[in-house]
N, C-alpha and C positions, 0 to 999 in steps of 0.2 A: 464521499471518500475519494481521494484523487489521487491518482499510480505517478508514482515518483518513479524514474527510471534514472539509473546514472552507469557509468561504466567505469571498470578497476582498473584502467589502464599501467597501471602499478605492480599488479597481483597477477591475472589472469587472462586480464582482458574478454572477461564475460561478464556480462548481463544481469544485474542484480536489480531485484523488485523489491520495492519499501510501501508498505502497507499500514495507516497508521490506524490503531486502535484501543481499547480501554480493559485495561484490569481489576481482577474482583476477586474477593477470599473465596477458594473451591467448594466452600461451607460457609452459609452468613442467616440467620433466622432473627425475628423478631418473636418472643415468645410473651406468654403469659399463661393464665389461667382461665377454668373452664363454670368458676364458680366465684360470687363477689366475696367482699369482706375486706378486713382493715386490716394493713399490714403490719404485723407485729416482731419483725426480723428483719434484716436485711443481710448476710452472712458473707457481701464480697464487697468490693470498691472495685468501680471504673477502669481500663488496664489488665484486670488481675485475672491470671490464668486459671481455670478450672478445666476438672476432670469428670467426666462422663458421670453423671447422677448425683455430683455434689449438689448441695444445696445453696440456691441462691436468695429464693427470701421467702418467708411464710407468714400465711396471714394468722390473725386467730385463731384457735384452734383446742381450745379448753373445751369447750362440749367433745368434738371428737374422741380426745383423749378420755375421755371420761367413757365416754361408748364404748372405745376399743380396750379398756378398762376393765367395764361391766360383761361385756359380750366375752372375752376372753376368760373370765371367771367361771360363767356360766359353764362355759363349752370346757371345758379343763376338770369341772368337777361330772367323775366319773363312776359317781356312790351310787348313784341309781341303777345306772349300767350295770354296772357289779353286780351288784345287787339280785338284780332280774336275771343276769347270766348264772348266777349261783342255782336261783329258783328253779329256770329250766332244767338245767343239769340235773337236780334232783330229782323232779316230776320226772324227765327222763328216764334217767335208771330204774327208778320207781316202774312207772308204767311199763317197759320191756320186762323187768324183770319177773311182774306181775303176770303180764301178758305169757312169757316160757313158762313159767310156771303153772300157769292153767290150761296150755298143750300139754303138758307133759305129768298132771297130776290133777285130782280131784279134787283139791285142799281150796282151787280157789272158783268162785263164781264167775261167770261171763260179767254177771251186773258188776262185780269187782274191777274187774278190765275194763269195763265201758269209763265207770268211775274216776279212776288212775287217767285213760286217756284223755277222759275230760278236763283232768286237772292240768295234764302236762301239755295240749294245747292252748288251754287257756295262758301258762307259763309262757309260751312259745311268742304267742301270739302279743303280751304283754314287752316279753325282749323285743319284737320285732319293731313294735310303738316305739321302743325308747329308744330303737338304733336310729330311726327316723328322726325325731325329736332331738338326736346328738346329731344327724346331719344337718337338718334346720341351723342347728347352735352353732355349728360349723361355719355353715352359709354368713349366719348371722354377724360373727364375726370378722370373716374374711371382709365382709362388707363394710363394718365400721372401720375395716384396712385404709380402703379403697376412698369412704369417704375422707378419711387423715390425709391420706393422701395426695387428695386434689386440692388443700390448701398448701402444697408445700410444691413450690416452682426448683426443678433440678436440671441440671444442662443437661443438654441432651445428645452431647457429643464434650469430644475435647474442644476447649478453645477459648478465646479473652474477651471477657467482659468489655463491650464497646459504649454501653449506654443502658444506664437505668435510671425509666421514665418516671419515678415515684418514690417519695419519701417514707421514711416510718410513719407510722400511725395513720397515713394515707387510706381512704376509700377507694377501693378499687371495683372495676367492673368485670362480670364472667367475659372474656376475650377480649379484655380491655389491651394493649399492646404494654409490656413491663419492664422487657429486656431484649438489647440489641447483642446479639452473640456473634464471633464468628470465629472462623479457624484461618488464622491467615499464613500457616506453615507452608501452605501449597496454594498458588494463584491461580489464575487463568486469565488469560488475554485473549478476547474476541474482536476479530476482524472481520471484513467483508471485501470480499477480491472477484476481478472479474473471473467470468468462465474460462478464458483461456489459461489464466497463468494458475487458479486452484486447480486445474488437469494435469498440472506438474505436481500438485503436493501429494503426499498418500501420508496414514494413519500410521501415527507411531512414528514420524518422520521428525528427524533434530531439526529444529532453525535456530537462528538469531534472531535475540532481541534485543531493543534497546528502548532501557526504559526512561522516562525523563523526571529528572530530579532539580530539586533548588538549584543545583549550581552548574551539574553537567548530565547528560545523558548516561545511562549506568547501563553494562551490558547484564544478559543472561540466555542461557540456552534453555530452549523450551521443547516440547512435544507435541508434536501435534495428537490430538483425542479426540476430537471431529472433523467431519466436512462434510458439512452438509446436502445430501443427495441432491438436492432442489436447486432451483434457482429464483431467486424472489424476481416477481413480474416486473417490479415498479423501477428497480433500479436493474437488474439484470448479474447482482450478485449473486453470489455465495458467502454462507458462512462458514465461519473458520473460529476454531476454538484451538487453543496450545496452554499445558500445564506449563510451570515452574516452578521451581524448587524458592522457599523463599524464610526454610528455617530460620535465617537471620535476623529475619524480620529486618532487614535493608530496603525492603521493596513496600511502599505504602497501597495498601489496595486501592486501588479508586486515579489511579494516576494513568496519565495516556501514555502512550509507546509507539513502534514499529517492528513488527515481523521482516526480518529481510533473511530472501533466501536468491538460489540464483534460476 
């Protein structure tokens, strides 16, 4: 990277440094999935903008649904539950009421009480099984969520569909690479400048850039976001990171530039 130096003799007559270096959406992934199968959806095109958990394409998924189906039935029906909570309730009162009544009169026998208690633990212990068994059913469930889930690919931020590697009906593999995403509302241009002149820049600092296009250079003001403490051995720079604004989408990610500041 080579220090252009020129002077404003026009404007200021100070000293301006030009730095030239390469821009990239602040946000860019390559996604897929974590499990194979054949893709049975594809729910965007190329270009096209998405929002955070939409969905982009799903593979098969007919057993799943059938799971989250069967599982959400099970767990939903709550006649047994009932049922055993009814049970206890009544060995409950039962047995207390048995029990005060044979502190406080002769009508009932101890073996009476032992009896009633016997019963209303067993009740007890009976609801406790099935509260379990609806937690399981729970689990069970939530699970066949989670497995639905992982055949259905959704952004994972805001941002525009840049590239999808795969057709409908296509074989796909667990982390096989499926879509190219990114956000390119806000860029970033990284440079590398010597130590002397990055001791002038500080964080949060406005510059100038100028970005280059088919037919002429295109300006923008940026921020600087880093600077990097270090200084790489080999060449004796620093790195230098600057946001910009690029809502317009006027500014193509991936294109070179220059930082000039003074």
């Amino acid at each position: 990277m080579r220090l252009i130096l020129f002077f404003l003799f026009m404007c200021s007559g100070v000293v301006a440094a030009s730095y030239d270096g390469i821009t990239e959406p602040i946000v860019s992934s390559t996604i897929g999935l974590t499990v194979p199968g054949r893709i049975d959806s594809i729910w965007v095109s190329e270009g096209q903008m998405v929002r955070k958990g939409d969905i982009i394409l799903n593979l098969n998924k007919e057993d799943e649904e059938i799971q989250v189906a069967m599982t959400k039935l099970i767990y939903e029906n709550k006649a047994d539950l009932l049922s055993a909570k009814i049970k206890k309730e009544i060995y409950e009162k039962d047995y207390f009421a048995t029990k005060k009544l044979f502190e406080t009169s002769t009508s009932v026998s101890e073996e009476q009480v032992w009896e009633k208690e016997l019963q209303y633990k067993s009740a007890l212990s009976d609801y406790e099984k099935i509260l379990m068994t609806e937690e399981k059913e729970k689990l069970e469930y939530e699970m066949a969520l989670v497995q639905l889930e992982k055949r259905i690919l959704r952004a994972p931020y805001d941002g525009e569909i840049v590239r999808i590697y795969k057709n409908k009906s296509e074989n796909v593999q667990a982390l096989e690479d499926l879509v190219d995403i990114a956000d390119v509302r806000f860029c970033r241009m990284t440079v590398y400048i010597g130590v002397a002149q990055a001791a002038k820049l500080k964080k949060d600092q406005v510059v100038q850039l100028k970005l280059n296009g088919a037919k002429q250079k295109r300006n923008r003001k940026g921020t600087i976001e880093f600077i990097s403490p270090v200084v790489d051995r080999s060449s004796m720079l620093r790195t230098v990171k600057i946001l910009f604004n690029n809502e317009d989408k006027s500014i193509e990610p991936g294109v070179t530039g220059e930082i000039i500041f003074k």
